[in-house]
C-alpha positions in Angstrom: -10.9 57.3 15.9 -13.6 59.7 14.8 -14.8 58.5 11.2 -18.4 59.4 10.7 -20.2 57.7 8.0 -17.5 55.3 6.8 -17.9 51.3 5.7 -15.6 49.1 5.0 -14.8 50.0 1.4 -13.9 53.3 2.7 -11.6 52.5 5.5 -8.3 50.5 5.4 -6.9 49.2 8.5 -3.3 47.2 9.0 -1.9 46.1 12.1 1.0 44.4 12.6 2.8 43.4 15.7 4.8 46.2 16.1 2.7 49.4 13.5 -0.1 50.6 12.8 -2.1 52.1 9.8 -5.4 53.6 8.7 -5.9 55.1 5.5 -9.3 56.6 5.3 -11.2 57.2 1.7 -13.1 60.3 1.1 -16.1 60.8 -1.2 -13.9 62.6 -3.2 -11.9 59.6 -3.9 -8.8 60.9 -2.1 -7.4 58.7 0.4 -5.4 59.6 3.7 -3.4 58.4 6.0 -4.7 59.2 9.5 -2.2 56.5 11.3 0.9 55.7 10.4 2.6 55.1 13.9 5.0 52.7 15.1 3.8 51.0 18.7 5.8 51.4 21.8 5.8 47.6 22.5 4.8 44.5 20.7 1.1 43.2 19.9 -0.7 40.0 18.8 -1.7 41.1 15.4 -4.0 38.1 15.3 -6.1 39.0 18.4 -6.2 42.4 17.6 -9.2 43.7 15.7 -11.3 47.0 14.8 -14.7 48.1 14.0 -16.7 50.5 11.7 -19.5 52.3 13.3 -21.6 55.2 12.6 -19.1 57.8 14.0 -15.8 56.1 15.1 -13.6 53.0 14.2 -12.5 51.2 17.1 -9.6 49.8 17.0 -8.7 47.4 20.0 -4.7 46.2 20.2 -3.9 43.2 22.3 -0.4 43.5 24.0 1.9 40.9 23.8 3.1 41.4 27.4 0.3 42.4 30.0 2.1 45.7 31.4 1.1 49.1 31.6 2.1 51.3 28.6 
């Protein structure tokens, strides 16, 4: 996800094993949702992870079941 210039304090990840949510803060204060998205099949929350950088979040989803979706 294209997020140039965020840090922690400004970006708000949740996974769980089934959704997923990112709620990004602006320097206005306003916050919005950019994610809100149920997943096709099931992952291990606790595996999965994300990271800020300069220009993007990554967000990286482990599957529960290795198949293609």
């Amino acid at each position: 996800m294209l997020a140039k210039g965020r840090t922690k304090d400004t970006v708000q990840v949740g996974i769980t094993a089934n959704h997923l949510k990112v709620v990004v803060k602006h320097d206005s204060g306003d916050e919005e949702v950019v994610i809100d998205k149920d997943l096709y099949q099931l992952v291990d929350a606790e595996k999965s992870s994300f990271q800020i950088m300069k220009t993007k979040v990554e967000i990286t989803l482990v599957k529960l079941q290795q198949e293609t979706w």
